[in-house]
ROBAPA-223321 format. One line per field, with one value per residue: residue in one letter; chain; z, y, x of N, C-alpha, C in turn; residue number from 0. Coordinates in steps of 0.2 Angstrom, whole numbers, always signed. Last residue first. Layout:
r	(a / ...)
c	(A / ...)
n.zz	(Z / ...)
n.yy	(Y / ...)
n.xx	(X / ...)
ca.zz	(Z / ...)
ca.yy	(Y / ...)
ca.xx	(X / ...)
c.zz	(Z / ...)
c.yy	(Y / ...)
c.xx	(X / ...)
k	(NUM / ...)
% end
This chain:
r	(x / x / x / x / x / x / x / x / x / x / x / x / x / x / x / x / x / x / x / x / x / x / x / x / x / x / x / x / x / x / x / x / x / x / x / x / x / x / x / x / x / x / x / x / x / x / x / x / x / x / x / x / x / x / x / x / x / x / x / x / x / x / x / x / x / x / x / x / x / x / x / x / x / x / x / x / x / x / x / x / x / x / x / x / x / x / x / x / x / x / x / x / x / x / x / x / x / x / x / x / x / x / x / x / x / x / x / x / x / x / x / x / x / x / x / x / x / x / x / x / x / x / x / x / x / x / x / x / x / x / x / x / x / x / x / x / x / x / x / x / x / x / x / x / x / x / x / x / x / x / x / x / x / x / x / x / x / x / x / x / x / x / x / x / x / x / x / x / x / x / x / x / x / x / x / x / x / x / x / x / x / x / x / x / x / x / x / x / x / x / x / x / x / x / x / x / x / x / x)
c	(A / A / A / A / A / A / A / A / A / A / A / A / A / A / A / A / A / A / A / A / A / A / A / A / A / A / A / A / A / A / A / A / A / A / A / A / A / A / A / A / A / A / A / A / A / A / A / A / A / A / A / A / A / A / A / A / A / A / A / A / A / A / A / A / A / A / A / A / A / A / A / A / A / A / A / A / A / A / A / A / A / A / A / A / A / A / A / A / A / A / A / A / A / A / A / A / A / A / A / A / A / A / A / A / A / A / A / A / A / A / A / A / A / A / A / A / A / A / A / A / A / A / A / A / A / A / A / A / A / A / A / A / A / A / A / A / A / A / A / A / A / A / A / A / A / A / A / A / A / A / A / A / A / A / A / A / A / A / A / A / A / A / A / A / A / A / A / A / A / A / A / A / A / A / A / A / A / A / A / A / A / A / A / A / A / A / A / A / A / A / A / A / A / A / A / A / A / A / A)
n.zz	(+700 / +691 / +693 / +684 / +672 / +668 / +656 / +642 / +631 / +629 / +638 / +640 / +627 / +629 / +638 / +632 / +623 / +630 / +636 / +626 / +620 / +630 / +629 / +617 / +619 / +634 / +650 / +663 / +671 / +668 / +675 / +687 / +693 / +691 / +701 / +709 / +713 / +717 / +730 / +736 / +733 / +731 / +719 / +716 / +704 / +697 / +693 / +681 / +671 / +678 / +680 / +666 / +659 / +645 / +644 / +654 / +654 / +647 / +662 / +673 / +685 / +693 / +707 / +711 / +722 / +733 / +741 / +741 / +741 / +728 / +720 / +723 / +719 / +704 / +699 / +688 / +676 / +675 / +664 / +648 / +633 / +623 / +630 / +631 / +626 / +612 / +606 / +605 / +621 / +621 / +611 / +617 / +627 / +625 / +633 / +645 / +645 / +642 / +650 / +652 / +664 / +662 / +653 / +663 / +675 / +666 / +666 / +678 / +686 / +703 / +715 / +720 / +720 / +722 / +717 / +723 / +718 / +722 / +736 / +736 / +730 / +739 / +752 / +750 / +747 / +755 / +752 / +747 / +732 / +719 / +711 / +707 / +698 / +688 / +692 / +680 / +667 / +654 / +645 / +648 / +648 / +657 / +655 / +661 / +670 / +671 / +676 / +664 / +659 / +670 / +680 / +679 / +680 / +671 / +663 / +655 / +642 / +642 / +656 / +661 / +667 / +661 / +652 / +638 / +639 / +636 / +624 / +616 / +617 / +611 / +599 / +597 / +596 / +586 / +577 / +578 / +578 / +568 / +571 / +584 / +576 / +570 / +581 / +586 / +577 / +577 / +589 / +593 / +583 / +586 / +598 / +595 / +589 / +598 / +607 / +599 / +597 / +609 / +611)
n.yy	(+1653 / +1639 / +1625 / +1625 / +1624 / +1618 / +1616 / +1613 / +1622 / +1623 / +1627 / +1642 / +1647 / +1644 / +1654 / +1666 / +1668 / +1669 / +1681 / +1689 / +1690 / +1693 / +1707 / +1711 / +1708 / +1713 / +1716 / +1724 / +1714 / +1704 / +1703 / +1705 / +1693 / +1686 / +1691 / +1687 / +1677 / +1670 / +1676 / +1667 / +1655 / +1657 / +1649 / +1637 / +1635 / +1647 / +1658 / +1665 / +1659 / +1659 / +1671 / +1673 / +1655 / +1644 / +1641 / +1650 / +1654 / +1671 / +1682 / +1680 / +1672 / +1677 / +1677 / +1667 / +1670 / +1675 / +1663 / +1651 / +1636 / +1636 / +1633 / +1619 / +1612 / +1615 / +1618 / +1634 / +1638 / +1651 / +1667 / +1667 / +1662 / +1652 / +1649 / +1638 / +1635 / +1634 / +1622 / +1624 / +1624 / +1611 / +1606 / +1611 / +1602 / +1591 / +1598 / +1595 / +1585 / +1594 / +1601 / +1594 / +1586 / +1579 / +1568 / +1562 / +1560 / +1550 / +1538 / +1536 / +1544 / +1552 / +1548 / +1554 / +1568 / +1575 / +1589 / +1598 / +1605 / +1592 / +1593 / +1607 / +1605 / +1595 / +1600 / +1611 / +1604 / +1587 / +1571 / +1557 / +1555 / +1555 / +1555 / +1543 / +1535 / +1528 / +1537 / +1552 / +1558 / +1558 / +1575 / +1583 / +1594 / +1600 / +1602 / +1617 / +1628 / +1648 / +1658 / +1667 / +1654 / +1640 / +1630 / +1609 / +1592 / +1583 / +1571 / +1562 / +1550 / +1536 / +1527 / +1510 / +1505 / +1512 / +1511 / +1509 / +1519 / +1530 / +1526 / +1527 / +1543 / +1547 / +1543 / +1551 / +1564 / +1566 / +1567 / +1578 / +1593 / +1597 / +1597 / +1606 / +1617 / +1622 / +1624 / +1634 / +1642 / +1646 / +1651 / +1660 / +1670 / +1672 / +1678 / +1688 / +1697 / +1700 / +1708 / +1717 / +1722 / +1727 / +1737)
n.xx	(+797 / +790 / +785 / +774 / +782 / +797 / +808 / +808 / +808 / +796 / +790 / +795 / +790 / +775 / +773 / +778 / +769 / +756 / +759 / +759 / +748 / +740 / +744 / +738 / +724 / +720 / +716 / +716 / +708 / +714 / +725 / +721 / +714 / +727 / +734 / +727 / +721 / +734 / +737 / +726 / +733 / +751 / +759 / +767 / +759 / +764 / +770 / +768 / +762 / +749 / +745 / +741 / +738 / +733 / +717 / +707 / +690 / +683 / +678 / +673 / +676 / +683 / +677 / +678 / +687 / +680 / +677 / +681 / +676 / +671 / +682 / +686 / +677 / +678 / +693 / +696 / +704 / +714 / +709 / +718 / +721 / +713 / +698 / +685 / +672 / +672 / +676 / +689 / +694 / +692 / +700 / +709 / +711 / +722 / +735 / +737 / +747 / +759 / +768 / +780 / +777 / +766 / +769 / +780 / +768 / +763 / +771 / +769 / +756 / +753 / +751 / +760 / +770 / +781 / +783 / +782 / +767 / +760 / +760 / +754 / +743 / +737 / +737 / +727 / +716 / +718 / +710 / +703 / +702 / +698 / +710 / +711 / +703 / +718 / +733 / +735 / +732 / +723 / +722 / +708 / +695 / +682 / +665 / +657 / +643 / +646 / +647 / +655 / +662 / +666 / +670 / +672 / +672 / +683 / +693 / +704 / +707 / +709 / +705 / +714 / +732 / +745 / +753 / +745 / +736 / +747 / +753 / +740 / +738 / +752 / +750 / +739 / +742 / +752 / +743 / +736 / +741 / +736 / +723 / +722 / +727 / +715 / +707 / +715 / +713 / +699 / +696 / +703 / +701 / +688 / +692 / +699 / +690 / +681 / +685 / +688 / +677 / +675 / +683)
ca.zz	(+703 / +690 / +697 / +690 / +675 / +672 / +661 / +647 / +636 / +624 / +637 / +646 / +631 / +624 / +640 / +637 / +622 / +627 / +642 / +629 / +615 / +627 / +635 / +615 / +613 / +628 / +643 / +657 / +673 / +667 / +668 / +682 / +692 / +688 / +696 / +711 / +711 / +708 / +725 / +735 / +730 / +737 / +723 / +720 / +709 / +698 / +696 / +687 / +669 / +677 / +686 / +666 / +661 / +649 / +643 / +648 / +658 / +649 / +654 / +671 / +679 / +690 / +700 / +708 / +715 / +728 / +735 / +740 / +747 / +734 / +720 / +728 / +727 / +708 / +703 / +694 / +678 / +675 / +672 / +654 / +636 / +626 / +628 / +634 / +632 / +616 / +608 / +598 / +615 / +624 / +610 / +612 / +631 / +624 / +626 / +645 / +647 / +637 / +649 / +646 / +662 / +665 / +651 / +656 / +675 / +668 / +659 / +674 / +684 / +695 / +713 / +723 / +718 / +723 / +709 / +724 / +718 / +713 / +731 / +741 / +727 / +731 / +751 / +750 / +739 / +755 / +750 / +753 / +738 / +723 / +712 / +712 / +706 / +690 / +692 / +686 / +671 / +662 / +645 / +649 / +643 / +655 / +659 / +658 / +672 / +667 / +681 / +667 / +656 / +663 / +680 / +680 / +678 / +676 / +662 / +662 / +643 / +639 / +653 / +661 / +664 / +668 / +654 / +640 / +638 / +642 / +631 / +618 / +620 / +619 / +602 / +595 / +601 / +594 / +576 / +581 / +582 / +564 / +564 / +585 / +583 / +566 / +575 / +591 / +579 / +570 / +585 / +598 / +583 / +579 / +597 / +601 / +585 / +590 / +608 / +601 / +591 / +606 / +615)
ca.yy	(+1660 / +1647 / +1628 / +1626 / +1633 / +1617 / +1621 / +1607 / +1623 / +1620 / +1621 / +1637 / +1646 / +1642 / +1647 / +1665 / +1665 / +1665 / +1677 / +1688 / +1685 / +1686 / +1704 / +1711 / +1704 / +1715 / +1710 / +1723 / +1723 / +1704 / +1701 / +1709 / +1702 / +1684 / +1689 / +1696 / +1679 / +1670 / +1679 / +1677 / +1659 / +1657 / +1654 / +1641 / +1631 / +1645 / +1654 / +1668 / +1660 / +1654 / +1668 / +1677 / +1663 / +1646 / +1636 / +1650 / +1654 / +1664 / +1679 / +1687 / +1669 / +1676 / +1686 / +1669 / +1666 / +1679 / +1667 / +1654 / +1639 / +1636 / +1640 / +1626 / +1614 / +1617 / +1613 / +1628 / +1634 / +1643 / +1664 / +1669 / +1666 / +1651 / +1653 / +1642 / +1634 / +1640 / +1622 / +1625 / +1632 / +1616 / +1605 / +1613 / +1608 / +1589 / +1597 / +1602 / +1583 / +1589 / +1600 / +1596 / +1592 / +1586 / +1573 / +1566 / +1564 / +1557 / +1543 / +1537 / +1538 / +1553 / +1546 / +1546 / +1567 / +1571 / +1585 / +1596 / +1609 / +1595 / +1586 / +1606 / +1608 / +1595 / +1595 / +1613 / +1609 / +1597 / +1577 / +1564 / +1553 / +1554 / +1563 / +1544 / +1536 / +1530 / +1532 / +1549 / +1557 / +1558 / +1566 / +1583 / +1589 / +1604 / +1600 / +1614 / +1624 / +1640 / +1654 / +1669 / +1661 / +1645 / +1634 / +1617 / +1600 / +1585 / +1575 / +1563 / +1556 / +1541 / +1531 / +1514 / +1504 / +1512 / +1513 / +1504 / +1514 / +1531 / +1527 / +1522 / +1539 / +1548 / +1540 / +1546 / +1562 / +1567 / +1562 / +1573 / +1588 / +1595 / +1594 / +1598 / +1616 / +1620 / +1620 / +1626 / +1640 / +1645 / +1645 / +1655 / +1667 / +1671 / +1673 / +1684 / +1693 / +1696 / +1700 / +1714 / +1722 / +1721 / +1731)
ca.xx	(+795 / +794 / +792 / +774 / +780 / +791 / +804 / +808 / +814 / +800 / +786 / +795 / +796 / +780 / +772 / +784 / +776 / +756 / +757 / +765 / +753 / +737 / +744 / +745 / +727 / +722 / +712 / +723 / +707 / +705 / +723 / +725 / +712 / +720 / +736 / +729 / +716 / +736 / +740 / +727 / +726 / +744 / +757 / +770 / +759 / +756 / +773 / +771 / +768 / +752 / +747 / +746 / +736 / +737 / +723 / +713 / +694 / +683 / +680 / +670 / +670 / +686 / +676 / +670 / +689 / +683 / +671 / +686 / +679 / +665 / +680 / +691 / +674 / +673 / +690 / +697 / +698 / +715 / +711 / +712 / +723 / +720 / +701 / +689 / +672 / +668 / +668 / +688 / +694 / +686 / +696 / +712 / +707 / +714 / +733 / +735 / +743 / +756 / +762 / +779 / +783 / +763 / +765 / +782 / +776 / +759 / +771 / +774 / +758 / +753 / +744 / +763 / +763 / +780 / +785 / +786 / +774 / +760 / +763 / +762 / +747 / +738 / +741 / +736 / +719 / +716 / +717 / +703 / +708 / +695 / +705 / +716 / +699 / +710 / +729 / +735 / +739 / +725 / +726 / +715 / +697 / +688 / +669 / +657 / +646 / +644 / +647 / +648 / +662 / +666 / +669 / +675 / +667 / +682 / +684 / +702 / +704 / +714 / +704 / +711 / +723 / +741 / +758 / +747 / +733 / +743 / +756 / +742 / +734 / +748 / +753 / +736 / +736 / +753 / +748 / +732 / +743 / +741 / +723 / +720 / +731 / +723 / +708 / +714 / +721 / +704 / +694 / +703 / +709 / +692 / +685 / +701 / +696 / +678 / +685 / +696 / +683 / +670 / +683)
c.zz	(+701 / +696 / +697 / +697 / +680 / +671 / +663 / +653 / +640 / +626 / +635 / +644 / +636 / +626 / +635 / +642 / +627 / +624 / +635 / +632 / +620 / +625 / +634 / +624 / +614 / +624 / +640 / +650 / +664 / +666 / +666 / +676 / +687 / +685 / +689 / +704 / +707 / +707 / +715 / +728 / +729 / +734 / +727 / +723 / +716 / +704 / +697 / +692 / +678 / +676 / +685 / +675 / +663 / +655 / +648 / +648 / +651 / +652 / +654 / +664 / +674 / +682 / +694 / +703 / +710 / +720 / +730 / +736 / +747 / +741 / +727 / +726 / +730 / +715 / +705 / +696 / +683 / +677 / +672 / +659 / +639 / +631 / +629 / +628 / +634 / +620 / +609 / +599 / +609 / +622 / +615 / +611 / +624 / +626 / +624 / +634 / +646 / +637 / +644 / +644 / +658 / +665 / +656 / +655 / +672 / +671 / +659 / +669 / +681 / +692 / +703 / +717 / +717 / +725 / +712 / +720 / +718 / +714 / +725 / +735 / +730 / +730 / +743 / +749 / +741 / +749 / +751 / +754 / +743 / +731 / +716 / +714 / +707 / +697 / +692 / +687 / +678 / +663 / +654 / +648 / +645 / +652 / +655 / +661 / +665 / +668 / +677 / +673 / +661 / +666 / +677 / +678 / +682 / +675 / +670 / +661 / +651 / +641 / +648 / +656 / +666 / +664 / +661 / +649 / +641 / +644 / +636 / +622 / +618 / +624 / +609 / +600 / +604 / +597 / +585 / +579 / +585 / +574 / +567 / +578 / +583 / +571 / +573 / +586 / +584 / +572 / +578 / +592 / +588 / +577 / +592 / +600 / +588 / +589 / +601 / +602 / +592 / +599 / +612)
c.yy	(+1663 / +1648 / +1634 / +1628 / +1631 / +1623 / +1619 / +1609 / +1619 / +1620 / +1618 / +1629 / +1642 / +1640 / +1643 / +1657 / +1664 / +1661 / +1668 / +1684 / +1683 / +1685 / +1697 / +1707 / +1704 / +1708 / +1714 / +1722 / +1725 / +1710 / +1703 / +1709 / +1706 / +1691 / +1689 / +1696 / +1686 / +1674 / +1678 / +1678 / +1666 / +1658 / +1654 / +1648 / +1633 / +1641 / +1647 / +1663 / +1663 / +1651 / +1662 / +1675 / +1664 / +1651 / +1640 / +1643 / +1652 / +1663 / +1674 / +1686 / +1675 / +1674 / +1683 / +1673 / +1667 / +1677 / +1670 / +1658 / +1644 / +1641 / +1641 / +1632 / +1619 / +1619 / +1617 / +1624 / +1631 / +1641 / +1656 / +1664 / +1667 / +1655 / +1650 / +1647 / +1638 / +1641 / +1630 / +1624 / +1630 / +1624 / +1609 / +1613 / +1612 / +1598 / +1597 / +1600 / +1588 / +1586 / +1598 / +1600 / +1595 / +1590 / +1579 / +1570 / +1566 / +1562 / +1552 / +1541 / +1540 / +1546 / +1546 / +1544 / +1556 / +1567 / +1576 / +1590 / +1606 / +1598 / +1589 / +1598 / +1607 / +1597 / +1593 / +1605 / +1610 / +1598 / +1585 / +1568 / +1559 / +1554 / +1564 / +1551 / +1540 / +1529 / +1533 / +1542 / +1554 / +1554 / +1565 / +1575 / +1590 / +1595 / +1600 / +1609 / +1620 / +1636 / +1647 / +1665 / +1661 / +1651 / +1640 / +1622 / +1606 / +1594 / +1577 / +1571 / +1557 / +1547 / +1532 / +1521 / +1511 / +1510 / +1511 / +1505 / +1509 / +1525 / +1528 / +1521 / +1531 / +1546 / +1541 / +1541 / +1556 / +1563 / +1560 / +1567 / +1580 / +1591 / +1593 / +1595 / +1606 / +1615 / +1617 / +1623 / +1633 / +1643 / +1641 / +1648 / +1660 / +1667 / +1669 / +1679 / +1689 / +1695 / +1695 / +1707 / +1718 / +1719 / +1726)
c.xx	(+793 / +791 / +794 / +780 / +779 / +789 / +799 / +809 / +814 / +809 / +793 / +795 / +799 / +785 / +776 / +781 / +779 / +764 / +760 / +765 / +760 / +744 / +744 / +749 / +736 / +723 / +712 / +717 / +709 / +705 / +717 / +726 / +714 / +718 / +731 / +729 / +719 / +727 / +740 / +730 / +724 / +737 / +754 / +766 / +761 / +755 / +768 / +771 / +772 / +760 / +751 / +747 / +743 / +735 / +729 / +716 / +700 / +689 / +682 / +670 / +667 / +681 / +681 / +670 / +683 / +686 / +672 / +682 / +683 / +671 / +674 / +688 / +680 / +671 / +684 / +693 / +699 / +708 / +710 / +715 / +718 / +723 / +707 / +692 / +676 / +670 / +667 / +678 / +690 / +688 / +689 / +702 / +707 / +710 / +727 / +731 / +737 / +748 / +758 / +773 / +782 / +771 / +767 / +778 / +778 / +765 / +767 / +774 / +765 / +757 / +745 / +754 / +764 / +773 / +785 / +787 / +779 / +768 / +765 / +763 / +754 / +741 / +741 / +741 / +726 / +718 / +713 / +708 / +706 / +696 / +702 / +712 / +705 / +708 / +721 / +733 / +740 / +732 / +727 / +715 / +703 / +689 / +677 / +662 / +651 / +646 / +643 / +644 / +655 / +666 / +668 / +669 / +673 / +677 / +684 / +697 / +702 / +711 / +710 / +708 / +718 / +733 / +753 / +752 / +740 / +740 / +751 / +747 / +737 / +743 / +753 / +740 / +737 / +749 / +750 / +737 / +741 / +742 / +730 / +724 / +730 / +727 / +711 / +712 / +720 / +710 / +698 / +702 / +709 / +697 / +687 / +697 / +697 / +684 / +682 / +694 / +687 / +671 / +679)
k	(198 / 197 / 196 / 195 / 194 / 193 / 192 / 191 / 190 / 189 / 188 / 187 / 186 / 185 / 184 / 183 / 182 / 181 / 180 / 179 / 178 / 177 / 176 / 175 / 174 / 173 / 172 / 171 / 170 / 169 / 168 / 167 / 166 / 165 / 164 / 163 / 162 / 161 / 160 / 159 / 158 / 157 / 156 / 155 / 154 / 153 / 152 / 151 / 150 / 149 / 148 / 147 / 146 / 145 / 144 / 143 / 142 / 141 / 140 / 139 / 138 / 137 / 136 / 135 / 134 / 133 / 132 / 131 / 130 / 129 / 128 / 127 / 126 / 125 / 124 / 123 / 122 / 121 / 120 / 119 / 118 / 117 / 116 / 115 / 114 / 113 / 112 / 111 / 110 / 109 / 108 / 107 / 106 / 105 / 104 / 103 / 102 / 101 / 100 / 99 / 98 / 97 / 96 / 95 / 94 / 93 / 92 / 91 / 90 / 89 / 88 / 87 / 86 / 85 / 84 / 83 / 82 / 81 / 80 / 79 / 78 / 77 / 76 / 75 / 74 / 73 / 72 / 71 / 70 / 69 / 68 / 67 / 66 / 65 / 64 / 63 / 62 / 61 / 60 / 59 / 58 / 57 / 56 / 55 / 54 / 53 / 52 / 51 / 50 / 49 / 48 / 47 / 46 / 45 / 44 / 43 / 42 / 41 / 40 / 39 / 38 / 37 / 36 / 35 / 34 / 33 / 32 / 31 / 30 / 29 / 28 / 27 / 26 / 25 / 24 / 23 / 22 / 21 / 20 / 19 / 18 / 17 / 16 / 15 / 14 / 13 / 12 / 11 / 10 / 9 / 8 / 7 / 6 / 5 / 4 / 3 / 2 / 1 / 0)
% end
């Protein structure tokens, strides 16, 4: 087990490494789409929830108008907008980004600090883990660029459902679990697939 997380450790660093080098051409032109398409940031910062209940802050191209995160909104009417693809607060070019998950990119950089992992449970919002104790056991490993709730429908689950999910990966935490979660996001990304829309 402490074999498997030393490669997993290995593989996190050394690939988001590479990951950032060859894709900083990308960065580059996405951050003046972003600049030019909506005033404001190229980078959207938000604290999330680690390894062990560490507080860090996750790294994403924002996709939204600035302040729109601040909009009195439930988690259900987030998600219900996100699912339905009619999110009034995502800009233009945030719609590209998040089909693509593109937006998801910058986190390269919190696998290559520690922070995350490519494969583990999605880092959630600080006040949906307050209202959702159970989400708490998720803080066991790190959290993931992709997960295995994720490929299974993500936006379309119920919290029960993606904690079940979660669990199961964590119960599982294999390397050969990681590659499959990891190719069938692939699959999705490069197919112009949403995963928020997979069943």
């Amino acid at each position: 087990m402490k074999l498997q997380l030393l490669l997993k450790n290995q593989m996190d660093f050394w690939v988001s490494l590479a990951g950032l080098i060859i894709l900083s051409p990308l960065f580059l032109i996405v951050a003046v789409l972003i600049k030019i398409n909506s005033p404001g940031t190229v980078f959207f910062r938000q604290e999330r929830m680690g390894l062990g209940g560490r507080i860090f802050k996750i790294i994403k191209f924002r996709t939204m108008k600035m302040g729109a995160e601040n909009a009195p909104l439930s988690v259900a009417e987030i998600r219900k907008m996100e699912a339905d693809g009619n999110d009034p607060r995502v800009t233009g070019i945030g719609r590209f980004l998040r089909k693509f998950e593109i937006d998801e990119a910058p986190q390269l950089i919190n696998i290559l600090r520690g922070e995350m992992s490519f494969v583990g449970p999605r880092p959630f919002n600080l006040h949906r883990i307050e209202s959702n104790v159970l989400l708490k056991e998720r803080a066991s490993v790190k959290p993931g660029l992709t997960s295995l709730a994720f490929v299974m429908g993500d936006l379309n689950l119920s919290d029960k459902e993606i904690l079940k999910y979660d669990l199961e990966y964590i119960e599982k935490n294999n390397l050969w679990l990681d590659f499959k979660v990891l190719f069938k996001t692939i699959f999705f990304i490069l197919s112009g697939r949403s995963l928020s829309k997979k069943k």
